[in-house]
LOMARDO-465299 format. One record per atom (N, C-alpha, C): x, y, z. Coordinates in steps of 0.05 Angstrom, whole numbers, padded with zeros to 5 digits, always signed. Layout:
N
XYZ/...
END
This chain:
409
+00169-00142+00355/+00147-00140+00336/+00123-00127+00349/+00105-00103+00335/+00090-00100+00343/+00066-00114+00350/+00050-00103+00375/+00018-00113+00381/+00009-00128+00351/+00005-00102+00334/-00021-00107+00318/-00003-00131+00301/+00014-00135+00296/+00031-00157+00276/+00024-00181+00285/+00039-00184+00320/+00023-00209+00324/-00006-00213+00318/-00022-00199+00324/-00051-00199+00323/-00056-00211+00294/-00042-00201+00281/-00056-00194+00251/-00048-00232+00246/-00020-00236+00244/-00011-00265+00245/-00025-00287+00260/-00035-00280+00283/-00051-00301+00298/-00077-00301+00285/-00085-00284+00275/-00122-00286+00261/-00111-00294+00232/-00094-00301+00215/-00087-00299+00186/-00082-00330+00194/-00066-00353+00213/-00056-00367+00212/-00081-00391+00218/-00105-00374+00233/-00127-00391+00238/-00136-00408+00210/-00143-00388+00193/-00146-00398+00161/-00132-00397+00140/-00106-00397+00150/-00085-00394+00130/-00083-00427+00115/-00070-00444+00130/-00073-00475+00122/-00085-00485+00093/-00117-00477+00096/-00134-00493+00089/-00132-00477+00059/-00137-00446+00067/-00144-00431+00043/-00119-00431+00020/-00097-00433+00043/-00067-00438+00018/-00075-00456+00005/-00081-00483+00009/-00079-00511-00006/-00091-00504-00022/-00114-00495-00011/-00145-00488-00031/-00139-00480-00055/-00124-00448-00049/-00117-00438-00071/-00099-00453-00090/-00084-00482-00092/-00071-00492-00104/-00086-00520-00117/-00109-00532-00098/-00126-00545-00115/-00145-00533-00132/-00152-00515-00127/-00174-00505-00130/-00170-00497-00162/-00191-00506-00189/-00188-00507-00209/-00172-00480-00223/-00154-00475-00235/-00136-00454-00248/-00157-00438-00262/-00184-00425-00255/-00201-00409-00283/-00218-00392-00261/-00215-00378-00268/-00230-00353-00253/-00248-00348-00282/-00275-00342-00292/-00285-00334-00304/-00296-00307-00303/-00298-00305-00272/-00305-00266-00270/-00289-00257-00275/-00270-00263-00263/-00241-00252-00273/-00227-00246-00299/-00239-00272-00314/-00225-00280-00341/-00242-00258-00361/-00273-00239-00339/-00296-00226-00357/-00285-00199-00354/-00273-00198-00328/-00271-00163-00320/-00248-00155-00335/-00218-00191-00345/-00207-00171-00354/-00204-00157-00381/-00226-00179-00396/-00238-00173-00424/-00249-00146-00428/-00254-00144-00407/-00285-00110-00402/-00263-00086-00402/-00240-00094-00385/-00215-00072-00382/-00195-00071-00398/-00192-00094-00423/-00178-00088-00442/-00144-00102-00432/-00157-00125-00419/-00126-00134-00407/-00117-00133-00388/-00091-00145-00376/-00084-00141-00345/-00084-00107-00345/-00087-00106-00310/-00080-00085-00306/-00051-00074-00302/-00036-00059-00317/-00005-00057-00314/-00005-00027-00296/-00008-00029-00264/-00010-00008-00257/+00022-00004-00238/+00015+00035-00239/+00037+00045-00227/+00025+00061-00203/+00034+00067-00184/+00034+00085-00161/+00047+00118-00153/+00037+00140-00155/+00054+00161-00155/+00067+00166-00173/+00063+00162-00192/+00072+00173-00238/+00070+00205-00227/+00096+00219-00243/+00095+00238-00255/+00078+00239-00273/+00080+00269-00282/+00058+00278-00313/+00073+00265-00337/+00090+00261-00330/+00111+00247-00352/+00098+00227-00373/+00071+00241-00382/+00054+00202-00398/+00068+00190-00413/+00089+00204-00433/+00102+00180-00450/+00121+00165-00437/+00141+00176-00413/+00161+00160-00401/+00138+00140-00390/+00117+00135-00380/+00100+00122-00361/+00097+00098-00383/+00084+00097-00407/+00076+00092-00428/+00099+00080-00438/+00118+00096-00438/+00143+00074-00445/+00150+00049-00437/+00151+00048-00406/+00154+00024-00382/+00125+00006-00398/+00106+00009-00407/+00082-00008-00411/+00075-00010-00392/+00064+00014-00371/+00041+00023-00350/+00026+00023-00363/+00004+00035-00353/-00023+00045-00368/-00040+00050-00345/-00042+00050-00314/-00061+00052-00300/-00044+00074-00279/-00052+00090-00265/-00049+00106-00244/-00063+00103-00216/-00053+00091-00204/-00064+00088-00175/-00074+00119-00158/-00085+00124-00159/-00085+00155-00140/-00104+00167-00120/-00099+00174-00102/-00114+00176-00077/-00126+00210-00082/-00153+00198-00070/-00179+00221-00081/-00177+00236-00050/-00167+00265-00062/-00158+00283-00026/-00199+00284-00023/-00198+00290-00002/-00228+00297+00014/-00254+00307+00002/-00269+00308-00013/-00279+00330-00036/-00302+00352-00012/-00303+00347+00010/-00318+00368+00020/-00308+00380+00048/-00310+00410+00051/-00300+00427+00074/-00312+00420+00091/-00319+00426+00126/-00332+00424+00140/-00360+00435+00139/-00362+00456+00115/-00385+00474+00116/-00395+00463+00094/-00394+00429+00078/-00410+00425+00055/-00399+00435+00026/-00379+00442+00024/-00371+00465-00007/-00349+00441-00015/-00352+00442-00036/-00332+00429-00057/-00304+00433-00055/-00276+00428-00042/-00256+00432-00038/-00242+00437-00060/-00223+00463-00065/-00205+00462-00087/-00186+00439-00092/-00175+00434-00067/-00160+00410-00074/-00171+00394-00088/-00195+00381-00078/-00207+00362-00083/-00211+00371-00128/-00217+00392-00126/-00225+00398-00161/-00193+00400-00179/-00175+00406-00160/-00152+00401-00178/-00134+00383-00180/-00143+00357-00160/-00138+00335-00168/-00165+00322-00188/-00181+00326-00191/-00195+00318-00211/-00186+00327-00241/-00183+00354-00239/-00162+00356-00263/-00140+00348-00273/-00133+00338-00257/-00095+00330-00262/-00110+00298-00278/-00134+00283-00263/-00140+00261-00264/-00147+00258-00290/-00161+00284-00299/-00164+00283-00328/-00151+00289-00353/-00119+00301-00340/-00097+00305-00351/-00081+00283-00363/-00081+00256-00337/-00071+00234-00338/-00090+00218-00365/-00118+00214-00362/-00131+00199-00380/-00124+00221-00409/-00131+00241-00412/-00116+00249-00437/-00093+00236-00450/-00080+00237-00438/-00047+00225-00441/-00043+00205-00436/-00081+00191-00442/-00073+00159-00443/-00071+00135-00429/-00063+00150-00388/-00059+00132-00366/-00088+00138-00361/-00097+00109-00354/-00123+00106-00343/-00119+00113-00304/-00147+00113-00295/-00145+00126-00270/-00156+00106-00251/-00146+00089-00226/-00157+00074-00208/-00157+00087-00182/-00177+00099-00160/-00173+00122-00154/-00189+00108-00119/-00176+00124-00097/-00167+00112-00077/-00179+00126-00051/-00204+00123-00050/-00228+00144-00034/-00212+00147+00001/-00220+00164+00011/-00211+00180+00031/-00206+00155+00071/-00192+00164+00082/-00191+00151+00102/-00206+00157+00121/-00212+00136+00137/-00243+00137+00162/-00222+00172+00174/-00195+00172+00184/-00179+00197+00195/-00191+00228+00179/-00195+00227+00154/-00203+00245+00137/-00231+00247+00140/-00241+00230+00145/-00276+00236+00150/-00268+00252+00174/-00263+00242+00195/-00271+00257+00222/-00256+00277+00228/-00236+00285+00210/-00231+00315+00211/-00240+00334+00200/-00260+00329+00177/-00277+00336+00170/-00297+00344+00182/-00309+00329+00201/-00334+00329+00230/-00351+00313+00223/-00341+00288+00205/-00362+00266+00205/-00345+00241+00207/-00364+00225+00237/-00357+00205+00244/-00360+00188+00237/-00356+00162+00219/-00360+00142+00214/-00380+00122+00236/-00367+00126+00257/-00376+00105+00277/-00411+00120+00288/-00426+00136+00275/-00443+00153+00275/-00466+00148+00267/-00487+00137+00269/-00507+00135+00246/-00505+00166+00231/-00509+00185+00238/-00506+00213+00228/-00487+00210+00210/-00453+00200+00209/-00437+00209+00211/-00435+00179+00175/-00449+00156+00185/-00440+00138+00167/-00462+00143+00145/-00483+00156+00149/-00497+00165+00124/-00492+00189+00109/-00475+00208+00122/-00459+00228+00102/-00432+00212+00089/-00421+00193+00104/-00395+00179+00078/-00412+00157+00048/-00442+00152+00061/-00451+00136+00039/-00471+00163+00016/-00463+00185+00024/-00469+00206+00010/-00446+00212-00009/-00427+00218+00004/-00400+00227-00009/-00386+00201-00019/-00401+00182-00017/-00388+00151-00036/-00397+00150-00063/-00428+00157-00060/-00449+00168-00086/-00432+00190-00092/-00426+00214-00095/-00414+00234-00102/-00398+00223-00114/-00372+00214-00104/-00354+00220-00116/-00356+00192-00137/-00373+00177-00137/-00368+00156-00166/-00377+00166-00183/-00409+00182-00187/-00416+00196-00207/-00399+00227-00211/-00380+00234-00189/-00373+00254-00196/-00343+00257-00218/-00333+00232-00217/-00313+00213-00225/-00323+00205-00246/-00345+00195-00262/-00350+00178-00285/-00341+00187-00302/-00328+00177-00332/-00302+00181-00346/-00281+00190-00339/-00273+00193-00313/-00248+00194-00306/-00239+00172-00295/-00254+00163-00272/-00244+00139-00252/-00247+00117-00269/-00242+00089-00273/-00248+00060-00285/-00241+00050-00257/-00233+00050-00242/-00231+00033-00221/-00228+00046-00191/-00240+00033-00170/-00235+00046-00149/-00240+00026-00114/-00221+00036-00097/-00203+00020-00077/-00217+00036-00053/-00235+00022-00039/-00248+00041-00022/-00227+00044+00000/-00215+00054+00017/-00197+00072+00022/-00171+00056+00022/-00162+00051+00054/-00127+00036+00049/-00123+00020+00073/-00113-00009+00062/-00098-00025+00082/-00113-00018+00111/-00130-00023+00115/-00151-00020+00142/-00142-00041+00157/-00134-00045+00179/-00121-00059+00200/-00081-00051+00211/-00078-00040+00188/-00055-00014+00198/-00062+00005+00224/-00053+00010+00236/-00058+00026+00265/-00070+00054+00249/-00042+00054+00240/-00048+00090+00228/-00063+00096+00212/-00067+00076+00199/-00092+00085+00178/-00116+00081+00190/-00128+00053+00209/-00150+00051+00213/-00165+00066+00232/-00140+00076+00258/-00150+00095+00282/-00172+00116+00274/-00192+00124+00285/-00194+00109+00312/-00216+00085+00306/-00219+00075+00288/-00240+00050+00286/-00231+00028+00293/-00254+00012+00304/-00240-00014+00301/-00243-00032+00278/-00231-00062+00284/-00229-00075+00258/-00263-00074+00249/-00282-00088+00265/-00312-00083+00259/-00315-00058+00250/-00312-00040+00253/-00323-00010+00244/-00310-00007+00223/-00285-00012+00218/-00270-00004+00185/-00285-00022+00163/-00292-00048+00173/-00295-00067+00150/-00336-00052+00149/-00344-00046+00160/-00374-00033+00161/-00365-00008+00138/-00346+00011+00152/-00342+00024+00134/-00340+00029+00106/-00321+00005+00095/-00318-00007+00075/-00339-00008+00063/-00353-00027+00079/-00377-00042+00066/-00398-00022+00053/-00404-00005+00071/-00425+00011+00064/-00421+00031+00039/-00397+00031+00030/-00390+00047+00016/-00385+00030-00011/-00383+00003-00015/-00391-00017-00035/-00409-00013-00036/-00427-00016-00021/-00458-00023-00024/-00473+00003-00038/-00463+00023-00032/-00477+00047-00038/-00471+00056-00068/-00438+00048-00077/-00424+00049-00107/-00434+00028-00127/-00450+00004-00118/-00451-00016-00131/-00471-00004-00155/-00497+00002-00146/-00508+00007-00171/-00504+00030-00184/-00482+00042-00177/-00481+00063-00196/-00454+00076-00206/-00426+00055-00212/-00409+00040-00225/-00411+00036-00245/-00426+00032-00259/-00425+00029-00292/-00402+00007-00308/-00389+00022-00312/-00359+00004-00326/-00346+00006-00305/-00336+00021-00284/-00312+00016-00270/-00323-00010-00250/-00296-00016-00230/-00292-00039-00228/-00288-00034-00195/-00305-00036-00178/-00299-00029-00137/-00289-00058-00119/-00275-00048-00097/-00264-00060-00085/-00248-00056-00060/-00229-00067-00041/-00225-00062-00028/-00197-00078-00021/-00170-00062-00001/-00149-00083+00002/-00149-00087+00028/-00120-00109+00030/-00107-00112+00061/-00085-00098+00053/-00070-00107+00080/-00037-00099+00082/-00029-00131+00086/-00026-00148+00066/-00012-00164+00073/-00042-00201+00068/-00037-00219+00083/-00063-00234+00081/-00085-00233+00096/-00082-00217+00120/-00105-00205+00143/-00131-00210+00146/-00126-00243+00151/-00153-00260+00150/-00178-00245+00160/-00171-00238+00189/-00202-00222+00201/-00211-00203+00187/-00199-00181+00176/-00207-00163+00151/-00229-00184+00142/-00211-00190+00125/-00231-00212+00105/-00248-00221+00119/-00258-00241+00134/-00275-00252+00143/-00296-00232+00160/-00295-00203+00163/-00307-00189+00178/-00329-00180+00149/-00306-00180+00131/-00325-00162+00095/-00338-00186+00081/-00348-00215+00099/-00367-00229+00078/-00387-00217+00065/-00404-00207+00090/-00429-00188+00073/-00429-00171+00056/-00405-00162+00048/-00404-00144+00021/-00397-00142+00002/-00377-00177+00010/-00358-00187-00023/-00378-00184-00037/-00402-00183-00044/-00426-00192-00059/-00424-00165-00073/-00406-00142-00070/-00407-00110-00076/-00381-00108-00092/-00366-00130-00095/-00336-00122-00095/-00332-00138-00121/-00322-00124-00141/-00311-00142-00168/-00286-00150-00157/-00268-00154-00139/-00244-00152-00132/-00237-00151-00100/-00215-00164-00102/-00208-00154-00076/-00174-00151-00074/-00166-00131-00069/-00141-00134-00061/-00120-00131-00039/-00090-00140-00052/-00074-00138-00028/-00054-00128-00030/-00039-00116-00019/-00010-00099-00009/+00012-00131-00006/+00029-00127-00018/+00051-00146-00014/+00079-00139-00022/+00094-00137+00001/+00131-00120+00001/+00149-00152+00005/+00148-00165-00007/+00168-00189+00009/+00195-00179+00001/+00212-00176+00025/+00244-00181+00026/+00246-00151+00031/+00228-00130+00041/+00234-00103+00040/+00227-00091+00070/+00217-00107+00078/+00198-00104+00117/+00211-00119+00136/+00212-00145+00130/+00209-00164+00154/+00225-00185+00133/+00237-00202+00145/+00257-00223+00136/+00246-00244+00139/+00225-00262+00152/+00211-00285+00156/+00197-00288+00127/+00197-00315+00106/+00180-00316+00086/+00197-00299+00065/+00220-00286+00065/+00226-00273+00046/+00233-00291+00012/+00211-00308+00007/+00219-00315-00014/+00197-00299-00039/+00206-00313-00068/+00192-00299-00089/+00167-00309-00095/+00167-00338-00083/+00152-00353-00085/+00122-00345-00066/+00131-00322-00047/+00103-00327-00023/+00086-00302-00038/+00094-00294-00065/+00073-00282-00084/+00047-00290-00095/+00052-00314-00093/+00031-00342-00106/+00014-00344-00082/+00037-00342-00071/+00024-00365-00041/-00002-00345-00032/+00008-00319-00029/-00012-00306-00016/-00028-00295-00037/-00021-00292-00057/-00049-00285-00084/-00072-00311-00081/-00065-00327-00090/-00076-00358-00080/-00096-00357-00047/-00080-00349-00038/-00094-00352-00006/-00113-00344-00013/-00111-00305-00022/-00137-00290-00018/-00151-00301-00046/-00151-00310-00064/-00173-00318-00084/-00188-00339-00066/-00177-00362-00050/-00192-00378-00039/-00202-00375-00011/-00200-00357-00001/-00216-00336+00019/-00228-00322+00015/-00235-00311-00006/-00252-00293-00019/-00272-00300-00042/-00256-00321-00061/-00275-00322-00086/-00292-00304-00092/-00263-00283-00103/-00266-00257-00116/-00241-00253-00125/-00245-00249-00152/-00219-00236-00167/-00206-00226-00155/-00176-00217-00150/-00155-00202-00145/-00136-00185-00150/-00133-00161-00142/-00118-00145-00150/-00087-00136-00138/-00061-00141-00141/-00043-00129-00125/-00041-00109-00126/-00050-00087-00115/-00058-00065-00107/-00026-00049-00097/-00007-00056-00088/+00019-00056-00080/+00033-00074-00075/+00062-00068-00099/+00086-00093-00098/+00104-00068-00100/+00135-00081-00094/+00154-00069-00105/+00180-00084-00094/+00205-00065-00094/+00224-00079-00083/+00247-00052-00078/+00259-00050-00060/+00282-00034-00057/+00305-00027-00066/+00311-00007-00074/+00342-00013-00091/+00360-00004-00086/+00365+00000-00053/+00388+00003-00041/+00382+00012-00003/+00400+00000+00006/+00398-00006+00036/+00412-00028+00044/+00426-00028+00069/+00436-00053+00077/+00446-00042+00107/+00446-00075+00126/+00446-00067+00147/+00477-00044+00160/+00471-00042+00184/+00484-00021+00188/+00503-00031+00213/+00537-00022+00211/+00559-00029+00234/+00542-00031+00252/+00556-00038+00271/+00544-00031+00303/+00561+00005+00309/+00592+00006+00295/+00597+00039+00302/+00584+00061+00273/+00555+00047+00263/+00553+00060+00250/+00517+00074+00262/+00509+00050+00280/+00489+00048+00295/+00497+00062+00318/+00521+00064+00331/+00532+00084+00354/+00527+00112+00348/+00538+00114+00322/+00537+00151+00311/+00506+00160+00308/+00497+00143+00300/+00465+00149+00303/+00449+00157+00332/+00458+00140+00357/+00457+00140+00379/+00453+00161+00389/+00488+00167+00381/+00506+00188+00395/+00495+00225+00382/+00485+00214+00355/+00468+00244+00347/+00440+00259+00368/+00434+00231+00384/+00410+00237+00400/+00422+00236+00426/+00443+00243+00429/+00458+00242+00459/+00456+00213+00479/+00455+00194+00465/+00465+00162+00478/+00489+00160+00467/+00497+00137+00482/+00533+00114+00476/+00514+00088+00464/+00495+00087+00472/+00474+00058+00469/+00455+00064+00469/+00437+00033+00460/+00409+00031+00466/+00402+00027+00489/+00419+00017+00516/+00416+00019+00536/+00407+00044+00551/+00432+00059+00543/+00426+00083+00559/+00404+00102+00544/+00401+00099+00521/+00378+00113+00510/+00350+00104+00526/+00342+00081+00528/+00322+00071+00544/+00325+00083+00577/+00351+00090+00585/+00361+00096+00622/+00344+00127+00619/+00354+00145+00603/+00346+00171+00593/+00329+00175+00576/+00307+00169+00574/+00294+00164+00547/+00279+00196+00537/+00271+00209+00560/+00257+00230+00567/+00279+00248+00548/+00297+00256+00555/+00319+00261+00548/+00331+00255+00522/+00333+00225+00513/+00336+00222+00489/+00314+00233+00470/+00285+00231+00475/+00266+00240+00467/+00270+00266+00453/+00276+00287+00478/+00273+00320+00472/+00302+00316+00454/+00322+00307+00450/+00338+00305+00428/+00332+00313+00402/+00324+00284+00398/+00295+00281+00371/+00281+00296+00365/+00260+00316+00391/+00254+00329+00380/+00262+00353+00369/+00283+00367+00387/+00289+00388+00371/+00309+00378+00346/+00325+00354+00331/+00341+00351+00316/+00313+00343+00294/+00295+00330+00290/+00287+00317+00280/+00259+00307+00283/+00245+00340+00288/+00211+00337+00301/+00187+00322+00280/+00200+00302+00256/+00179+00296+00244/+00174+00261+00262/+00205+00259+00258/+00207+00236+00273/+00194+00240+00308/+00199+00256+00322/+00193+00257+00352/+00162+00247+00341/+00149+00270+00327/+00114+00265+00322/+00113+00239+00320/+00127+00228+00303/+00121+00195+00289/+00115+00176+00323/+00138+00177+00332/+00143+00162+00357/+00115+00168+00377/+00114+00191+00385/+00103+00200+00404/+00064+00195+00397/+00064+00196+00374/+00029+00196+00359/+00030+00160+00355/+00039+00134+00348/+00041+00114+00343/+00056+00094+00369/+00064+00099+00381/+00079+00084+00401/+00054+00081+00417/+00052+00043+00426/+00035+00036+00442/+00038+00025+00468/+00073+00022+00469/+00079+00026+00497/+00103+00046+00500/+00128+00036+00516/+00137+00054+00515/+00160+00068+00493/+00164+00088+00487/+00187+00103+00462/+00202+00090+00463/+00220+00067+00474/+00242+00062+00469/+00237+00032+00457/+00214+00022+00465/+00207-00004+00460/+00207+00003+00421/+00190+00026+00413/+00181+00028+00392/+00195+00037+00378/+00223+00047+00387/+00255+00053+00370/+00268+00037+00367/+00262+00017+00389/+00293-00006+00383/+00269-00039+00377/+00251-00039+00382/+00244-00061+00380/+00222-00072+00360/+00208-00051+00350/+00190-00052+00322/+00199-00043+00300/+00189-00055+00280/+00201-00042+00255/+00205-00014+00244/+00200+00006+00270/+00211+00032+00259/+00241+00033+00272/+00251+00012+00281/+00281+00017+00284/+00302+00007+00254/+00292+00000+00231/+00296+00012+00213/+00299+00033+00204/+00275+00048+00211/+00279+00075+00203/+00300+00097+00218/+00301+00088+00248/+00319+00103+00263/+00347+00102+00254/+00354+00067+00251/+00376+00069+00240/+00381+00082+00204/+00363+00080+00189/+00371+00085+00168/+00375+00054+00149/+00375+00032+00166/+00377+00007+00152/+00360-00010+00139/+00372-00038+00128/+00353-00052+00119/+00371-00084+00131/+00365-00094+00147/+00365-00117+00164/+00372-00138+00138/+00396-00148+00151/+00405-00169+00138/+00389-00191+00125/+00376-00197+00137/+00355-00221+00125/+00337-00211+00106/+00325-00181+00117/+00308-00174+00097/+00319-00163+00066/+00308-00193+00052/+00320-00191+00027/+00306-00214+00014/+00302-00213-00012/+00301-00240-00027/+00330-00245-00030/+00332-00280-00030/+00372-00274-00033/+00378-00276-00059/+00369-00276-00080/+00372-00279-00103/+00367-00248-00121/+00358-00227-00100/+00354-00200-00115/+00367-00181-00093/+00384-00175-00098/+00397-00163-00077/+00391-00133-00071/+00385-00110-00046/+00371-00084-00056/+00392-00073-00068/+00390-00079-00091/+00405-00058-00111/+00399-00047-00129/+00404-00023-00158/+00388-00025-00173/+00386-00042-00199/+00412-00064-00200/+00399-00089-00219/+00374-00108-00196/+00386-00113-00170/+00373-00138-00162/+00346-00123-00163/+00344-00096-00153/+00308-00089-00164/+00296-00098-00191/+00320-00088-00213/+00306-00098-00238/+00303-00127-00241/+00321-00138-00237/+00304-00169-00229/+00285-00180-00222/+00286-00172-00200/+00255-00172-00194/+00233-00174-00203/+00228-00144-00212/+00203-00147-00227/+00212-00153-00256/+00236-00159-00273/+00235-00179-00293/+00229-00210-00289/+00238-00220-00267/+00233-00250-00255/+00195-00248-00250/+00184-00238-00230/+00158-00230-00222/+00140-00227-00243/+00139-00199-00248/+00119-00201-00264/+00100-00219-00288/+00121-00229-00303/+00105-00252-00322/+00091-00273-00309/+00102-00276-00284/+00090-00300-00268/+00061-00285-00252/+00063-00268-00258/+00033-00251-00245/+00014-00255-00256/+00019-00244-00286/+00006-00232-00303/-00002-00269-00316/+00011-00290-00302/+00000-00323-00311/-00020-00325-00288/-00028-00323-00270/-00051-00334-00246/-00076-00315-00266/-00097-00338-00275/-00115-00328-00281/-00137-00310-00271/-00133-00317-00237/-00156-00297-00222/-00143-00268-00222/-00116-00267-00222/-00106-00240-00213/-00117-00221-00238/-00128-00198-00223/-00142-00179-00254/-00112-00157-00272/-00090-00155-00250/-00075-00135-00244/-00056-00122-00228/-00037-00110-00225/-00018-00107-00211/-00007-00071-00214/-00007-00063-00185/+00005-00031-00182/+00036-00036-00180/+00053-00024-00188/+00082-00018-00171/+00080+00002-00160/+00087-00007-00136/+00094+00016-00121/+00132+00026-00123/+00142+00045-00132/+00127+00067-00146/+00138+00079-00174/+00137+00101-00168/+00147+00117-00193/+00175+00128-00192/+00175+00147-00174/+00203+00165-00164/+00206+00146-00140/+00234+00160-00134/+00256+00153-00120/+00254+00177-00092/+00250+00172-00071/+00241+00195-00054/+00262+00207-00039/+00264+00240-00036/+00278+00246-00025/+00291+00244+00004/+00259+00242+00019/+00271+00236+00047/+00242+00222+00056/+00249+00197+00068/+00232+00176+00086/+00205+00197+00090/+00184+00184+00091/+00151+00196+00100/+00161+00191+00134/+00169+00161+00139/+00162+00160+00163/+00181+00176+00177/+00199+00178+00181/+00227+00187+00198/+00237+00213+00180/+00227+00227+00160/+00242+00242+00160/+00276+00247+00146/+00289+00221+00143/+00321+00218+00134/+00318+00216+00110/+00329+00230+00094/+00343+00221+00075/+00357+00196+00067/+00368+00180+00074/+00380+00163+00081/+00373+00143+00088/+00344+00143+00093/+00333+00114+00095/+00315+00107+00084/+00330+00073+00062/+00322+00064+00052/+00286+00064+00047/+00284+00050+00072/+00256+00039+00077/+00241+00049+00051/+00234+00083+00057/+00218+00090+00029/+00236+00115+00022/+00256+00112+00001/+00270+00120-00011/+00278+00120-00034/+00278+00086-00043/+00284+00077-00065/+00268+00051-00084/+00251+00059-00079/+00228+00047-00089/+00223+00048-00118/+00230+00072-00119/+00231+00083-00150/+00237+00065-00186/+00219+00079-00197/+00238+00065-00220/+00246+00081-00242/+00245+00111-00232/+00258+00134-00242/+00274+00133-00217/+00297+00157-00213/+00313+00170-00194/+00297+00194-00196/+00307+00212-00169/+00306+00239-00161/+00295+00256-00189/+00314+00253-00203/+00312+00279-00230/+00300+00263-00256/+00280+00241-00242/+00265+00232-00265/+00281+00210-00290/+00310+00205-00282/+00326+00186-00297/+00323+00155-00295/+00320+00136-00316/+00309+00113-00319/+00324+00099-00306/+00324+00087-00282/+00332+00058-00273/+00335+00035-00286/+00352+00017-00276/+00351-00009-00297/+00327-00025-00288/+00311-00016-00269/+00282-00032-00270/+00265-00023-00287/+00265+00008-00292/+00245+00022-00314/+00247-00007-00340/+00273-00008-00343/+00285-00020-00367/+00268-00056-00372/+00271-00056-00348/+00260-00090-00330/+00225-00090-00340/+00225-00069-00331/+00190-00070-00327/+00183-00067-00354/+00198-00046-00363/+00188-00049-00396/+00181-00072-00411/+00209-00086-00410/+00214-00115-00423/+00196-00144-00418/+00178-00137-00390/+00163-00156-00377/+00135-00153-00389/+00134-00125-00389/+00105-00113-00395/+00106-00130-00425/+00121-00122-00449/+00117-00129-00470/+00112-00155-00468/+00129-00171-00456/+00122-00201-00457/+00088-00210-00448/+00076-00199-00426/+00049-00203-00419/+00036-00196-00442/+00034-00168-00456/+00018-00165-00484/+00021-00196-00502/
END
């Protein structure tokens, strides 16, 4: 397991105890909650990465679009095209009906830009471009997620946990009065107590707060249906602030892999083993890279000790192999594509019952061709997430989610 996992588990477990119970005595009525979701016209039934497809979207009984706002300014101050033709598409989507919850830029994207967060210079041009883009957004955006899962390596580098949650903050603080109807906020990856406890001074900015939750698709410890509650609950009574699941989903195909099916994998990077891959690693390395240079980058930019530790011993040896670890699973939804639709037919109505929760994203839409992280085709991890396939064809979770959605109306 990686550094930051333990880390993250040793600061989550300090106040985990108290705040679980909490959240289970603690009276069943959120009233901000019960106001914001009057103001929004109902739970939020959101999706992640939708095609233009509005009626298939509309069909499932979506209605929200999660979507990440690319950079809106060059190094020289000018308005980025990118940046203007995702605003259009944004207004393509609300045409056609899907509302827009929209997902401001990473501390990584500021400073390739040439403004540093960690800067007084640097943190009063992001509380410039925080003003920008909410009034630049008004009737398009209704909701917005100041950037992503901050305590992730890759996303938060190079800040630390103090400097991301400042970051955050200042960028609440600066959107607050001038928000209107939409609705600001901020997530974890998971229950990531110190996050939280670092952003007291700004909950006071935040209609919301949310969280990222994959159970039975990462890690096998806790894989039940049940630690949905548990940890929605946690964060309402660590926060007392409404909640949003910002990311859920479930996998619909993967399973672990032979040991001679883990050899051929090996043996493509010139090992017999993981032994000898670690004896030669240098060597196994330049393999990778010339077979498979998205993955070398992956390894080589994220690995905090040595390459071999971070192929065979952290959860990107999933990805190397292509698998999904026996345990990791709910056992009652198997990754398939009924046990997906289960899932979120079992799940969802029980969401859309916790009165604090405002709303819920799936993550996702499509079915992906080949892994972000590694590169393969073939591995699960983020592959089959989907609740279309490849060529846009309905899954039996599309079918699931439909049937759940109607029931919450």
């Amino acid at each position: 397991m990686e550094a930051f996992v333990k880390d993250q588990i040793l600061a989550t477990l300090k106040a985990a105890p108290f705040h679980i119970a909490a959240g289970y005595v603690k009276k069943d009525s959120s009233h901000e909650a019960q106001w914001i979701r009057r103001r929004l016209g109902g739970f939020i039934k959101g999706i992640c990465h939708p095609s233009e497809n509005y009626e298939q979207i509309k069909g499932a009984g979506l209605e929200w679009n999660r979507a990440d706002i690319p950079f809106p300014f060059d190094t020289q101050g000018n308005i980025r095209q990118e940046y203007l033709a995702w605003k259009e598409e944004m207004r393509r989507y609300k045409e056609g009906g899907i509302r827009i919850f929209a997902v401001t830029p990473y501390p990584r994207t500021y400073i390739e830009h040439g403004i540093d967060p960690r800067t007084p210079e640097g943190e009063a041009r992001v509380i410039e471009i925080a003003k920008f883009m909410i009034r630049d957004l008004r009737g398009i955006a209704e909701g917005y997620q100041i950037t992503n899962e901050m305590g992730i390596p890759h996303f938060t580098k190079p800040l630390t946990m103090p400097q991301a949650a400042r970051f955050i903050g200042v960028q609440l603080e600066a959107m607050a009065p001038l928000r209107g109807g939409a609705i600001t906020g901020y997530n974890s990856a998971g229950p990531q107590a110190d996050l939280h406890v670092l952003m007291r001074p700004w909950l006071q900015y935040c209609d919301y707060v949310g969280i990222d939750i994959y159970i039975g698709c990462f890690v096998g410890p806790g894989s039940w249906l049940c630690m949905f509650e548990v940890l929605l609950r946690y964060l309402w009574s660590l926060t007392g602030k409404p909640v949003i699941l910002m990311e859920f989903g479930y996998i619909s195909g993967g399973a672990p892999k032979t040991p001679e099916e883990k050899r051929e994998r090996l043996q493509r990077y010139g090992a017999g083993s993981e032994q000898e891959a670690r004896e030669k690693i240098d060597f196994f390395m330049e393999n990778i890279k010339a077979i498979n240079p998205k993955m070398w980058e992956r390894v080589t930019k994220n690995a905090s000790g040595g390459y071999a530790d971070y192929l065979f011993k952290s959860d990107y040896k999933n990805h190397f192999y292509s698998e999904l670890p026996k345990r990791t699973v709910i056992k009652k939804y198997p990754h398939t594509p009924v046990g997906q639709a289960e899932f979120y037919r079992d799940l969802l109505p029980r969401l859309a019952g916790l009165p604090f929760l405002l709303g819920a994203f799936i993550y996702h839409w499509p079915d992906g061709r080949e892994c972000g992280y590694c590169k393969q085709a073939d591995c699960p991890t983020e592959t089959r997430w989907g609740l279309v396939d490849l060529e846009g064809r309905e899954k039996p979770s599309y079918f699931a989610v439909k049937d759940a959605m109607k029931e919450i109306d």
